[in-house]
Backbone of each chain as ProteinMPNN parsed JSONL, in Angstrom:
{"seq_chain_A": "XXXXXXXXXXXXXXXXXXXXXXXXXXXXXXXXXXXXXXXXXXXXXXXXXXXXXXXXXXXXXXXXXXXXXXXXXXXXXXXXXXXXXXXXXXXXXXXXXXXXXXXXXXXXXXXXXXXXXXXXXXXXXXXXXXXXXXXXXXXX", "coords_chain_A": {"N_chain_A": [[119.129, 243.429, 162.488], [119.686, 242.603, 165.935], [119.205, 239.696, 167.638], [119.367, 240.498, 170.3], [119.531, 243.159, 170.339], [116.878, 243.798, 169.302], [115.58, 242.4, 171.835], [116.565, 244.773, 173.487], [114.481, 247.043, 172.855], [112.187, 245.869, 172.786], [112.086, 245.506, 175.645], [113.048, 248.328, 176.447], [110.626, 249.701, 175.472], [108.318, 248.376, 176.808], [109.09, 249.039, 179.815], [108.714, 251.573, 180.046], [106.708, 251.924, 178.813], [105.705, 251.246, 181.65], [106.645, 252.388, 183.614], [105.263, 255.068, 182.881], [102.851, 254.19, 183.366], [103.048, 253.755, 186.533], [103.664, 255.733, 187.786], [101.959, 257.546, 186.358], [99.517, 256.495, 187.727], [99.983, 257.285, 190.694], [100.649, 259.865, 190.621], [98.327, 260.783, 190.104], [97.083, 259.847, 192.496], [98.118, 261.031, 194.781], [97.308, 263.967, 193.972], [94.44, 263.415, 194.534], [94.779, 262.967, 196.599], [96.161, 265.306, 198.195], [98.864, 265.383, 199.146], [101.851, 263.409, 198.892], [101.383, 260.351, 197.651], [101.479, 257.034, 199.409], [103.156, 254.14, 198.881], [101.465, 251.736, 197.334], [101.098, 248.21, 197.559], [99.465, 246.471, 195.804], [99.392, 248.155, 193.602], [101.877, 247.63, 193.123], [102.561, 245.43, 192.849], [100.677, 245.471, 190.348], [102.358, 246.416, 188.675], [104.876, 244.8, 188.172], [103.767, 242.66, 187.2], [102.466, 243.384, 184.793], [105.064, 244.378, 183.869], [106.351, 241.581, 183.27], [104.632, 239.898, 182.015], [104.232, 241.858, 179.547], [106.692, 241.342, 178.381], [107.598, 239.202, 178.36], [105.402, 238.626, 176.14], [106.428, 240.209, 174.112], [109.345, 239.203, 173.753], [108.61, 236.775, 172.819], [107.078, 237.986, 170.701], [108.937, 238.608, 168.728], [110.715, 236.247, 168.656], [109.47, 234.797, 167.1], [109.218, 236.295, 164.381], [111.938, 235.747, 164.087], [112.812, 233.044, 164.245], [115.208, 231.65, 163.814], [117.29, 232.73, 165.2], [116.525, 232.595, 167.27], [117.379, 231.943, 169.267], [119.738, 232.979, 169.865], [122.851, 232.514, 171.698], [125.085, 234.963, 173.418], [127.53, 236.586, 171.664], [130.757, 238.008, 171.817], [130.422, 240.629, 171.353], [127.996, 241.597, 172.238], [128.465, 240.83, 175.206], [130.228, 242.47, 175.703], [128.997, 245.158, 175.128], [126.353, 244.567, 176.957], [128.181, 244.485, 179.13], [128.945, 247.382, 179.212], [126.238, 248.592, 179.29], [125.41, 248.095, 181.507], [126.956, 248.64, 183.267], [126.301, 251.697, 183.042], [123.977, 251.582, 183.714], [124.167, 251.121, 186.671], [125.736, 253.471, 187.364], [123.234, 255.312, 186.905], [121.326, 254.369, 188.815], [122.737, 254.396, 191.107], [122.847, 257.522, 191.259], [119.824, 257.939, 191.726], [119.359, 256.766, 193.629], [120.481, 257.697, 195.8], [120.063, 260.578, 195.577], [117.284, 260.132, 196.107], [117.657, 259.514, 198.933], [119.307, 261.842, 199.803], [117.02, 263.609, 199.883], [114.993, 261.88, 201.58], [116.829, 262.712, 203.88], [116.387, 265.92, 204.086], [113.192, 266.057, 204.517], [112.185, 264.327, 205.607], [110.388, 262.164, 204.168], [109.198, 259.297, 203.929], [107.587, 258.006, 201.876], [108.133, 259.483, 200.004], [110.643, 258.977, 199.594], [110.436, 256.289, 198.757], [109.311, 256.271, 196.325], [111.321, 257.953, 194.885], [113.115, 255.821, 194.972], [112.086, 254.043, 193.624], [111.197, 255.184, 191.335], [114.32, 255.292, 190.413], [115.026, 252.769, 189.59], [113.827, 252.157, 187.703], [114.098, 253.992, 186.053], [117.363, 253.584, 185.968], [116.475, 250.57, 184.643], [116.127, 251.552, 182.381], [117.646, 253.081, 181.247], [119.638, 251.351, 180.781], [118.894, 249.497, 178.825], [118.891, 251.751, 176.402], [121.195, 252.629, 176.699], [122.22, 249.897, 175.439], [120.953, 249.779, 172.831], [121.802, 252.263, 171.898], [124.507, 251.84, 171.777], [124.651, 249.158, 169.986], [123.871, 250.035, 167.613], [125.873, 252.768, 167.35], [128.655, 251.248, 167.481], [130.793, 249.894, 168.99]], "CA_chain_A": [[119.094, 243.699, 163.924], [120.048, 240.884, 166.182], [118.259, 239.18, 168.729], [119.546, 241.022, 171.533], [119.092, 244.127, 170.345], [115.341, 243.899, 169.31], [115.173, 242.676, 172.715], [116.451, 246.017, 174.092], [114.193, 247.655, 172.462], [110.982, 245.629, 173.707], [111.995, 245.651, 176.779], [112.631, 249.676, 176.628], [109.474, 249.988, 175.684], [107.88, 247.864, 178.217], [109.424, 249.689, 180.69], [108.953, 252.74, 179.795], [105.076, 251.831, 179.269], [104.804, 250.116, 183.245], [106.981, 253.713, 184.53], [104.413, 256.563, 182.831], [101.46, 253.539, 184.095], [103.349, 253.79, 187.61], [104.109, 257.348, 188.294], [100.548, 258.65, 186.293], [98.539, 256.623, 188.86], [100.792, 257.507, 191.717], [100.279, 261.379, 190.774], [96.389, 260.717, 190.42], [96.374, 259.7, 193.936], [98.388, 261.98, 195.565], [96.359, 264.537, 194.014], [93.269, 263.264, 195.215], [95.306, 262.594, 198.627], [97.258, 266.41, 198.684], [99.97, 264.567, 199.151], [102.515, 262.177, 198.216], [100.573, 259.294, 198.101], [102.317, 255.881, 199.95], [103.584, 253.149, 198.076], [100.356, 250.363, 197.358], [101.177, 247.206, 197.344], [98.929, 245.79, 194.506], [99.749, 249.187, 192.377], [103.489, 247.797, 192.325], [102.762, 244.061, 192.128], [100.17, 245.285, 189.203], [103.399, 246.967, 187.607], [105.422, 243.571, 187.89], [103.138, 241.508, 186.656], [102.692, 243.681, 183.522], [106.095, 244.158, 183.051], [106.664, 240.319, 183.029], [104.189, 239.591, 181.051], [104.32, 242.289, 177.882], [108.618, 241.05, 178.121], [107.252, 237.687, 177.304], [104.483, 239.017, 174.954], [107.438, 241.349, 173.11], [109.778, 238.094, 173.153], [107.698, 235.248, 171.789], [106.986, 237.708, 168.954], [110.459, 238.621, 168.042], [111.214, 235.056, 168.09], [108.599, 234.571, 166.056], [109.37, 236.966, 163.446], [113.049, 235.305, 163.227], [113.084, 232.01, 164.858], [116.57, 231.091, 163.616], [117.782, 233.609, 166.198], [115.722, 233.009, 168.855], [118.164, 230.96, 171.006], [120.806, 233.263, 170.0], [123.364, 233.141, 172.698], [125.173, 236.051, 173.538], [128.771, 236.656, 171.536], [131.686, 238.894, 172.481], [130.12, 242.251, 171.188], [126.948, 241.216, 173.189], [128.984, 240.712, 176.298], [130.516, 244.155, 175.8], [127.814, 245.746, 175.092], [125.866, 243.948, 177.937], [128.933, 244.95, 180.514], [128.984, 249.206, 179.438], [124.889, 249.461, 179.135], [125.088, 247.267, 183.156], [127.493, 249.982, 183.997], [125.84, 252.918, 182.956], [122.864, 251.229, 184.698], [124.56, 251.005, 187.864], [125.788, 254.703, 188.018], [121.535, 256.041, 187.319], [120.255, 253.856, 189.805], [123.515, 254.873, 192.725], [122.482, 258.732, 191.558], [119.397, 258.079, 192.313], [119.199, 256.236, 195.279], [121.594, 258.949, 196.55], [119.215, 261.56, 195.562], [116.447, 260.023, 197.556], [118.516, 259.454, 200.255], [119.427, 263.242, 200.412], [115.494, 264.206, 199.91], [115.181, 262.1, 202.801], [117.587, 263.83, 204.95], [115.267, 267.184, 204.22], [112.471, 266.318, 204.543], [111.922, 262.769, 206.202], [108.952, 261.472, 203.944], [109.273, 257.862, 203.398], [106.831, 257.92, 200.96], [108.78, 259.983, 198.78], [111.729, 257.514, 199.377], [109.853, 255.059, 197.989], [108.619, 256.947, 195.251], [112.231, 257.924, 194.267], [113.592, 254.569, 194.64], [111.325, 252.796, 192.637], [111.489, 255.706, 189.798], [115.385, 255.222, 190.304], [114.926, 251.58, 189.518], [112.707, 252.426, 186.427], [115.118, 255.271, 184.928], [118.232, 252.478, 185.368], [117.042, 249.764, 183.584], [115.981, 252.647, 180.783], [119.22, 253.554, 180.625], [120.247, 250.177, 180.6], [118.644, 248.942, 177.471], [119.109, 252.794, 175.916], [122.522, 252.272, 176.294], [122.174, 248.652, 174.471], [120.534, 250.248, 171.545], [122.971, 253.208, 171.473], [125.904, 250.893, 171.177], [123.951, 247.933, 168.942], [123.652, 251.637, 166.58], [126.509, 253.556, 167.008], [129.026, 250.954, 167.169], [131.644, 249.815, 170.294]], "C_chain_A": [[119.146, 242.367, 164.678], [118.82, 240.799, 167.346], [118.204, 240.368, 170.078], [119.419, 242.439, 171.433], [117.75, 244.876, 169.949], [115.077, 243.983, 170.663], [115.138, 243.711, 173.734], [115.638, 246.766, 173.69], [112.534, 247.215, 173.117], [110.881, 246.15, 175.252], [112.201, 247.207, 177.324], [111.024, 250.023, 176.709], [108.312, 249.359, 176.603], [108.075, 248.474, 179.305], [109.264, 251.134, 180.654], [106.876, 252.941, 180.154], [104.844, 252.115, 180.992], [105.82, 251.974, 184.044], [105.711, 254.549, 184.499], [103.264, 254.978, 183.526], [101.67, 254.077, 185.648], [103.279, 255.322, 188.006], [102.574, 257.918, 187.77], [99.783, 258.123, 187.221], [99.033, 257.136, 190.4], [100.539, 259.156, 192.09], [98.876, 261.303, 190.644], [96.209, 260.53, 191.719], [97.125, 260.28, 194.122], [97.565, 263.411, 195.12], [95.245, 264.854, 194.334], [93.792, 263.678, 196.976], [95.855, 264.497, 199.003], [98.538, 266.298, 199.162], [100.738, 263.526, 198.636], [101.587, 260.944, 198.655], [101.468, 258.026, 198.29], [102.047, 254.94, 199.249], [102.344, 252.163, 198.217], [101.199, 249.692, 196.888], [100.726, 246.12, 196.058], [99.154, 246.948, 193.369], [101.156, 248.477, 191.83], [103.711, 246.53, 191.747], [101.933, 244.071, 190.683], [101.412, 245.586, 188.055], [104.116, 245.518, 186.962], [105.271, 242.975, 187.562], [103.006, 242.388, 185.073], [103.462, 243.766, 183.206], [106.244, 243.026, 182.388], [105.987, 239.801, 182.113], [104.038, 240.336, 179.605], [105.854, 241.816, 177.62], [108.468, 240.114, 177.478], [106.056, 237.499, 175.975], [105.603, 239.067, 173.803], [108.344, 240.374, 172.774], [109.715, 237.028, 172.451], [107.223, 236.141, 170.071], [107.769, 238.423, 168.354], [111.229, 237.204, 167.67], [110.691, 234.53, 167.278], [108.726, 234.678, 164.513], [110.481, 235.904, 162.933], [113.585, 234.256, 163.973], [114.375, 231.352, 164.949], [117.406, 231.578, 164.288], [117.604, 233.576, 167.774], [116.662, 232.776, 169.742], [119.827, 231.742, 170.751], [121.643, 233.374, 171.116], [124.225, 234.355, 172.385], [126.775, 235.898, 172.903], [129.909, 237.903, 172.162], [131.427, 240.273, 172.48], [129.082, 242.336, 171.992], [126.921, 242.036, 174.563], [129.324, 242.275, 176.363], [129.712, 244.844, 176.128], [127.13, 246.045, 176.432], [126.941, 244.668, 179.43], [129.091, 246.485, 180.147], [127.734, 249.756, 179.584], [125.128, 249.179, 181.25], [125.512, 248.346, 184.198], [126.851, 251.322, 184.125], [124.296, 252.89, 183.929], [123.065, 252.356, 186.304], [124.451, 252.561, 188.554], [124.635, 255.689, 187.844], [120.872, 255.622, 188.654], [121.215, 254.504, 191.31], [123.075, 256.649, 192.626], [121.133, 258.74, 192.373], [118.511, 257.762, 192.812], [119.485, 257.407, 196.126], [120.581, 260.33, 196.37], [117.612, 261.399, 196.688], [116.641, 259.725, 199.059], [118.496, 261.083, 200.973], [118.241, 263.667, 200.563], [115.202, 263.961, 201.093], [115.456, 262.324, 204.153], [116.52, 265.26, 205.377], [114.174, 267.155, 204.595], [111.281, 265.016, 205.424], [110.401, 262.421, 205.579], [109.507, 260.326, 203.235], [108.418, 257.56, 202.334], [107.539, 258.642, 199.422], [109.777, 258.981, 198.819], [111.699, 256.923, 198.687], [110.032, 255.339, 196.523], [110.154, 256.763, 194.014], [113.349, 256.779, 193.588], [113.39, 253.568, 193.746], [111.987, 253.469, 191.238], [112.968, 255.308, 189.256], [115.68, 253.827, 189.397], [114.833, 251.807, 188.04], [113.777, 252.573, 185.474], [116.692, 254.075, 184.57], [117.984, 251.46, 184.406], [116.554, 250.232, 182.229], [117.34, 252.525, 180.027], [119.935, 252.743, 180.183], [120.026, 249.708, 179.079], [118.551, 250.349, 176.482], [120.308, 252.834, 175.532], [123.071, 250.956, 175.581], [122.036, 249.199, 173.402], [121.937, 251.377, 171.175], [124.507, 252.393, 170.934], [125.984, 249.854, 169.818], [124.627, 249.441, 167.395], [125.037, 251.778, 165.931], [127.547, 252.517, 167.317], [130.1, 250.742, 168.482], [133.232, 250.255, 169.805]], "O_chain_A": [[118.769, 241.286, 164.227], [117.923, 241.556, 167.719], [117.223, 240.889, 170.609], [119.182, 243.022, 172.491], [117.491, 246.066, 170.132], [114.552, 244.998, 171.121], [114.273, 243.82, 174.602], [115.932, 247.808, 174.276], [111.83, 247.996, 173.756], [110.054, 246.846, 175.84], [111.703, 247.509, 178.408], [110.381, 250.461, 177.663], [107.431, 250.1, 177.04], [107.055, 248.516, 179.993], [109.9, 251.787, 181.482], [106.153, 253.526, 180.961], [104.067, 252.929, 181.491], [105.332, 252.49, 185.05], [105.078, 254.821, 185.519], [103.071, 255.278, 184.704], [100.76, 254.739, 186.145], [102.398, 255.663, 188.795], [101.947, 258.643, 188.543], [99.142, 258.978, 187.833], [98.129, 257.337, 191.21], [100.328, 259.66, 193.193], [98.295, 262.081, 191.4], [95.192, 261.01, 192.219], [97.35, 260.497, 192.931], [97.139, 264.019, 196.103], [94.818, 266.0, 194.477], [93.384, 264.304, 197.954], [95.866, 264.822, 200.191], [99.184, 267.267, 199.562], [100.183, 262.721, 197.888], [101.188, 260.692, 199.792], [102.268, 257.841, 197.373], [100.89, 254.712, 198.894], [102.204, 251.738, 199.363], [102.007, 250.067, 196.038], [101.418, 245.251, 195.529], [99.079, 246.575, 192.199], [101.583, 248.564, 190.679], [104.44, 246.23, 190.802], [102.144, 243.18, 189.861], [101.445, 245.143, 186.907], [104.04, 245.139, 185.793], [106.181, 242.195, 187.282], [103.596, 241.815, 184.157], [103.503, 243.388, 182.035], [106.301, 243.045, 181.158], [106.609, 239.168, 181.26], [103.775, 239.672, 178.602], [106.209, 241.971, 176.452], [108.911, 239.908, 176.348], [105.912, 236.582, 175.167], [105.714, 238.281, 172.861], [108.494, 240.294, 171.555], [110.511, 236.484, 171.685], [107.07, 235.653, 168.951], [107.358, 238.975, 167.333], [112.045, 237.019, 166.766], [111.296, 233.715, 166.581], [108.522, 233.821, 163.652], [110.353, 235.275, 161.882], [114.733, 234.377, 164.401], [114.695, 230.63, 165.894], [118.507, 231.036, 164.2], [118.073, 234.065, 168.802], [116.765, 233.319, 170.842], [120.862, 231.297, 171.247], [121.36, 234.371, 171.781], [124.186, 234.818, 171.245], [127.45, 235.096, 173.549], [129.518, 238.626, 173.079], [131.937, 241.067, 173.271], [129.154, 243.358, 172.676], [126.261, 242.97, 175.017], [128.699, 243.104, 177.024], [129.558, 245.23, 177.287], [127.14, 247.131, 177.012], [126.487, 245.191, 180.448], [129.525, 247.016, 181.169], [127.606, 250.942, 179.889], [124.975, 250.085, 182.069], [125.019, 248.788, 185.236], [126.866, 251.972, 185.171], [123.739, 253.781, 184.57], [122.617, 253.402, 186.774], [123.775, 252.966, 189.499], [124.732, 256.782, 188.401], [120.122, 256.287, 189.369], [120.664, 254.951, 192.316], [122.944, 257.22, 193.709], [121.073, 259.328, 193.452], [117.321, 258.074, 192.748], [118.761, 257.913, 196.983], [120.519, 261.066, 197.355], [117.106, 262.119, 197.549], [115.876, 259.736, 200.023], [118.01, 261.481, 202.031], [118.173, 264.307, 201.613], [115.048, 264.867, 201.911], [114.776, 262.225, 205.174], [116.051, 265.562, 206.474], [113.802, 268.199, 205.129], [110.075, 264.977, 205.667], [109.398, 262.394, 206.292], [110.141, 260.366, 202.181], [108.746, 256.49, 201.821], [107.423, 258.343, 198.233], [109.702, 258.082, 197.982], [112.594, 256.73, 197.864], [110.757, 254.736, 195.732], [110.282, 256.078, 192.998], [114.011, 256.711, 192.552], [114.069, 252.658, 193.271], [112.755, 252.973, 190.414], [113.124, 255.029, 188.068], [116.558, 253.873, 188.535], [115.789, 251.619, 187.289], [114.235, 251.861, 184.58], [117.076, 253.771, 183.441], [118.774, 251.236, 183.489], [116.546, 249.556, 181.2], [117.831, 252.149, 178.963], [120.805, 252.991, 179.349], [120.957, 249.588, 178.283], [117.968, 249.996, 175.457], [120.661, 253.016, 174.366], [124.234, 250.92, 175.178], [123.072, 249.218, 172.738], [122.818, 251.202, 170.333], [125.232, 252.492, 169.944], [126.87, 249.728, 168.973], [125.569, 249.483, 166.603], [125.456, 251.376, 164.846], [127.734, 253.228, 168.304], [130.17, 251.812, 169.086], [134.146, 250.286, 170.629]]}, "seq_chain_B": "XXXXXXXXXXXXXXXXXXXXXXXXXXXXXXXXXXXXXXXXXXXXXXXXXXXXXXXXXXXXXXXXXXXXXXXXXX", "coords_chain_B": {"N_chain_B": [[131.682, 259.028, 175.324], [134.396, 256.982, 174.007], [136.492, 257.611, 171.439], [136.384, 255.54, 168.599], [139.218, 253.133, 167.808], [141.035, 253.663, 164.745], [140.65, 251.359, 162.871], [141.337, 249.47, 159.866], [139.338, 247.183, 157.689], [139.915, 243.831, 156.001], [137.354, 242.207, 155.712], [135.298, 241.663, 154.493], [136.054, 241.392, 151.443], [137.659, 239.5, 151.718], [135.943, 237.543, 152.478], [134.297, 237.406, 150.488], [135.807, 236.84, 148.357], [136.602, 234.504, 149.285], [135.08, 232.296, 148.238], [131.887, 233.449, 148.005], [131.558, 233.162, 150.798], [128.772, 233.34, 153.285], [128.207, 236.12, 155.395], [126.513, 234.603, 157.907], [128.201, 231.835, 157.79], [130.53, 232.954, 158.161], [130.499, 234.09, 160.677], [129.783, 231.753, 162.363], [131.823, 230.216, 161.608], [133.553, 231.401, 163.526], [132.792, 231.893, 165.57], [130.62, 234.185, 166.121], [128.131, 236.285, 166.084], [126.098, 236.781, 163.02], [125.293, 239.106, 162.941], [127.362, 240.429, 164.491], [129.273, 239.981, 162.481], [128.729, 241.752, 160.545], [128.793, 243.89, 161.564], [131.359, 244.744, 162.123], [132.812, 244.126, 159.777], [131.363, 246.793, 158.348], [132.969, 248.771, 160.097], [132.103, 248.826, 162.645], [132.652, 247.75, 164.929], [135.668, 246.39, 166.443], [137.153, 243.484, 166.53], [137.916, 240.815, 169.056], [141.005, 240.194, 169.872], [141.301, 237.437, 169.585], [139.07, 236.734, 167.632], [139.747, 238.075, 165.507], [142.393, 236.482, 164.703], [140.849, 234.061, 164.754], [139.84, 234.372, 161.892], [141.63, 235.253, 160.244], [143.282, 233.005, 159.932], [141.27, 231.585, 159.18], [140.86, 232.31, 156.488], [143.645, 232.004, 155.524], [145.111, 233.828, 155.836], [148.005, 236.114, 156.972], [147.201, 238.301, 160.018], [147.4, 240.92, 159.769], [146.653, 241.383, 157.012], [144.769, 240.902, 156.819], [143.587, 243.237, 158.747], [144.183, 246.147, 159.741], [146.096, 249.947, 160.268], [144.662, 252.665, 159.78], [146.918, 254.821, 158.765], [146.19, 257.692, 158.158], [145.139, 258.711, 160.39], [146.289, 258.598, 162.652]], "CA_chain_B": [[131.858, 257.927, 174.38], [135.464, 256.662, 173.673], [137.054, 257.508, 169.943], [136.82, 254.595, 167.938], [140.003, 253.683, 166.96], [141.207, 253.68, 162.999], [141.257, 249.887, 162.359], [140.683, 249.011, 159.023], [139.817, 245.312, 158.014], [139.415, 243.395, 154.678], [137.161, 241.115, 155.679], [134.153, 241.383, 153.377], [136.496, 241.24, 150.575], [137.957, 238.208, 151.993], [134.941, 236.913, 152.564], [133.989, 236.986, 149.292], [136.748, 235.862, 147.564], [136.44, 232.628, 149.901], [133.744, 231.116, 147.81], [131.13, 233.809, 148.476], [130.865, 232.767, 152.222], [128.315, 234.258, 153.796], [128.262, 236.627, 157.185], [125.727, 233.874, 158.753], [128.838, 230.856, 158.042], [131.13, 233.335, 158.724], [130.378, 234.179, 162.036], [129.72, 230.889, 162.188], [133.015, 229.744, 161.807], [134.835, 232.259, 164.216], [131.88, 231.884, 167.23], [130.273, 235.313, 166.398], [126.788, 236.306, 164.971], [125.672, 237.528, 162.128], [125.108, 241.038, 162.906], [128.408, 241.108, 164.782], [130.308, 239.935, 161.622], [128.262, 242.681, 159.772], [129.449, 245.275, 162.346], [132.845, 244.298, 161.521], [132.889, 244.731, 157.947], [131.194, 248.226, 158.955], [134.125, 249.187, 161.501], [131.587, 249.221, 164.169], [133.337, 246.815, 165.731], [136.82, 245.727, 166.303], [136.913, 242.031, 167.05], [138.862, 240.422, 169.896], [142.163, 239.352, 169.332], [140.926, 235.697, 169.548], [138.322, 236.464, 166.296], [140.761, 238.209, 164.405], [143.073, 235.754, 164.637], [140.176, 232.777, 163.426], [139.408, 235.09, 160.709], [143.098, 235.553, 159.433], [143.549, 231.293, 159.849], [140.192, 230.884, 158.337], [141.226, 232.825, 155.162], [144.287, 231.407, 154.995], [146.24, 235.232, 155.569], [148.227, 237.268, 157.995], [147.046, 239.138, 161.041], [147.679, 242.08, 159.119], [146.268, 241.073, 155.451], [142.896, 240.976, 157.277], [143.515, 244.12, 159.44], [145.084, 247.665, 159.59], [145.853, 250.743, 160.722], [144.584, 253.929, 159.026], [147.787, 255.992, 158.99], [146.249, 259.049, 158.722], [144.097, 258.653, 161.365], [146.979, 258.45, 163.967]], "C_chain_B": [[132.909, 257.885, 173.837], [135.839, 256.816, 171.837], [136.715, 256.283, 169.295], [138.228, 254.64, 167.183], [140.293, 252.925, 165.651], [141.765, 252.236, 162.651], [140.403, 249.517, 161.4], [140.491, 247.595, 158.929], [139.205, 245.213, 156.284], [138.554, 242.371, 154.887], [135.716, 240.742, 154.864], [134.959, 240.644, 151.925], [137.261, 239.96, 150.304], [137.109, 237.558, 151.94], [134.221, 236.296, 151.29], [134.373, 236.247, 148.499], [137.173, 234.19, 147.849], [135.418, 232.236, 149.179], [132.221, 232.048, 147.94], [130.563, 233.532, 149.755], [130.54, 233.692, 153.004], [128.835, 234.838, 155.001], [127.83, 235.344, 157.705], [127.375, 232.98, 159.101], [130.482, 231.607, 158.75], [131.713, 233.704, 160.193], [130.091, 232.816, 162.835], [130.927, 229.762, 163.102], [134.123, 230.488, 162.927], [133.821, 232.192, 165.684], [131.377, 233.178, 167.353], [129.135, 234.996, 165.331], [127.071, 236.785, 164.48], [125.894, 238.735, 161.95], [127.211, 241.236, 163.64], [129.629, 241.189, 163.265], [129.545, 241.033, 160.847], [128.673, 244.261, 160.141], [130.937, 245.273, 161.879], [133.096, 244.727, 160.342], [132.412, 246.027, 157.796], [131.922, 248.985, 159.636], [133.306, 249.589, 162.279], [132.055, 248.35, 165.528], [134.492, 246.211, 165.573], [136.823, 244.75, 167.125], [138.031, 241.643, 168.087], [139.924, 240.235, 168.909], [142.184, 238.066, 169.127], [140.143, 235.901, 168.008], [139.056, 237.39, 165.195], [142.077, 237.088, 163.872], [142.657, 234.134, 164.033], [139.599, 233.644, 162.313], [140.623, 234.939, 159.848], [143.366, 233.757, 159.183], [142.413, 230.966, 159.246], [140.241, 231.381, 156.896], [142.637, 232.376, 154.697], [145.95, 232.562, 155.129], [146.922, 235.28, 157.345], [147.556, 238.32, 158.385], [146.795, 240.823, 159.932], [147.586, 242.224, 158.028], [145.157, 241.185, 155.518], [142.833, 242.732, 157.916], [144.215, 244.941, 159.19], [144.971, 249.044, 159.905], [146.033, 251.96, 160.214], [145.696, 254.691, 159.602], [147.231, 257.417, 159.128], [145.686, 259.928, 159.748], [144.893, 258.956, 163.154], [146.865, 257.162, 164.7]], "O_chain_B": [[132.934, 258.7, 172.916], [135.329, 255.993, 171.078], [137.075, 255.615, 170.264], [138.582, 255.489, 166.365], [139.893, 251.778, 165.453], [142.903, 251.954, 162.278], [139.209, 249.263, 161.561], [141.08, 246.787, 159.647], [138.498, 245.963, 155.611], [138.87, 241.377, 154.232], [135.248, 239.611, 154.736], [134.568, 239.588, 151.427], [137.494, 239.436, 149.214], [137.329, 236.614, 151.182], [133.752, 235.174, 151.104], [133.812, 235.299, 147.95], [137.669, 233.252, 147.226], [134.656, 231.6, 149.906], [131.249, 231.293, 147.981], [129.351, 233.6, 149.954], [131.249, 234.593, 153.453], [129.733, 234.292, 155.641], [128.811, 234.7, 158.077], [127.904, 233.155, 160.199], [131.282, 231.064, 159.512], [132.845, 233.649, 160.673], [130.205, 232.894, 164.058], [131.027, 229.1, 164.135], [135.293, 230.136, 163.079], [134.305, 232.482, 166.778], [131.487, 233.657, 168.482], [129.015, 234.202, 164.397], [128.074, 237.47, 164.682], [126.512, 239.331, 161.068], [128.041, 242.043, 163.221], [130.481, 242.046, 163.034], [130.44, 241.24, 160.028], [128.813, 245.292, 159.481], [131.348, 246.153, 161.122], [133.64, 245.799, 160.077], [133.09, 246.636, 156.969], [131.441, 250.102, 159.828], [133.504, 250.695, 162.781], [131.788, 248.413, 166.728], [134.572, 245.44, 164.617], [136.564, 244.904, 168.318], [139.115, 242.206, 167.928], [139.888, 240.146, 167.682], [143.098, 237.555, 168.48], [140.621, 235.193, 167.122], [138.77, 237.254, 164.006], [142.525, 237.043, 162.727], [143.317, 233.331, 163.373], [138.526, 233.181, 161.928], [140.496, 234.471, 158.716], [143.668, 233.416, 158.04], [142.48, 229.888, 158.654], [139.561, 230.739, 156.096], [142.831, 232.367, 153.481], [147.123, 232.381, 154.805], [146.549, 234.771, 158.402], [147.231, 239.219, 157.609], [145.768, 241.45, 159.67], [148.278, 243.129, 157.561], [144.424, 241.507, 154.583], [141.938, 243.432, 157.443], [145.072, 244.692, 158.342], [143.832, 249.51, 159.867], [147.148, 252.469, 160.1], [145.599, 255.187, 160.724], [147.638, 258.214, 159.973], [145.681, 261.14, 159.964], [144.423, 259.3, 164.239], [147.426, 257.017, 165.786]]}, "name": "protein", "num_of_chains": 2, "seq": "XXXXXXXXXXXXXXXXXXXXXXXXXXXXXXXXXXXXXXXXXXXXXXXXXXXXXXXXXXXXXXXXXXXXXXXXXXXXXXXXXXXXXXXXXXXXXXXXXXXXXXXXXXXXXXXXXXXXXXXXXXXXXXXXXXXXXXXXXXXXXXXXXXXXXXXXXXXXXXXXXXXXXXXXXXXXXXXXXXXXXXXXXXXXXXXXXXXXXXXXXXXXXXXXXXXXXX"}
């Protein structure tokens, strides 16, 4: 497994962690609240800061494991790779943006906006490094 | 997800017969990793036209001594 595709795989799971962290406290307080509860500020910088730091946890000990790799740069299957997962990105995160866009057409809660935007965020760069692994796998 | 299409390659077998040179020097020698030259020899990957072409000059063959196209595959 190469460098770059361990690292899709940390970084899936990192992300995947800091979403269910994000969204289960998000539905804990709107529950409490009866409502969508509005975007905190230290809830999202707590997300960012854990992302950033388990990425560099999950990297230092993949390089660890196979140091002769670490500084792999990126070759032509990489690049590929790298430009169809970026794409597939692109068109989760324009659905949905576009989906919270239309929500708030219906229903004008900026709070959901948020909500959707962020998750939108989330679910892209899933897909992003999902679609790394799928390709790393099944082959370009 | 796009077909893959039916391109065979000899390049393990080449590889070998060079001296036992590994994937690592292999990829090495053509500006590709490891794993990609391992995909390769797997047909999970068909290599640019630039690393087929230092593959075929680094063995010493023709374009087409390294590579090929499963006839029955279409």
């Amino acid at each position: 497994m190469s460098f770059h595709e361990k690292s899709a795989w940390v970084m899936g799971a990192v992300l995947l962690a800091g979403a269910i962290f994000y969204f289960k406290t998000v539905t804990e307080m709107s529950a409490a609240m009866g409502e969508i509860a509005p975007p905190v500020l230290p809830l999202v910088v707590a997300y960012i800061i854990a992302i950033i730091v388990l990425s560099i946890i999950g990297h230092v000990l993949i390089a660890i494991t196979k140091p002769s790799e670490a500084d792999d740069t990126m070759d032509e299957r990489d690049r590929i790779i790298a430009s169809r997962a970026g794409s597939f990105s692109g068109v989760l995160l324009g659905i949905g943006v576009l989906s919270g866009l239309g929500g708030y057409l219906m229903n004008y809660d900026g709070n959901q906006l948020f909500h959707i935007a962020f998750g939108a965020m989330m679910i892209a760069s899933l897909g992003e490094y999902a679609s790394k692994i799928w390709h790393y796998r099944r082959g370009v | 997800m796009a077909k893959r299409p039916p391109i065979t390659n000899r390049v393990k077998e080449l590889r070998e017969a060079h001296g036992q040179m590994s994937q690592a020097a292999l990829g090495e020698a053509i500006g590709v990793t490891r794993q990609t030259v391992i995909a390769i020899e797997q047909g999970r990957y068909s290599p640019s036209l630039e690393s087929a072409f230092r593959i075929s000059r680094l063995f010493g063959v023709g374009l087409e001594d390294v590579f090929g196209w499963a006839e029955d595959a279409g």
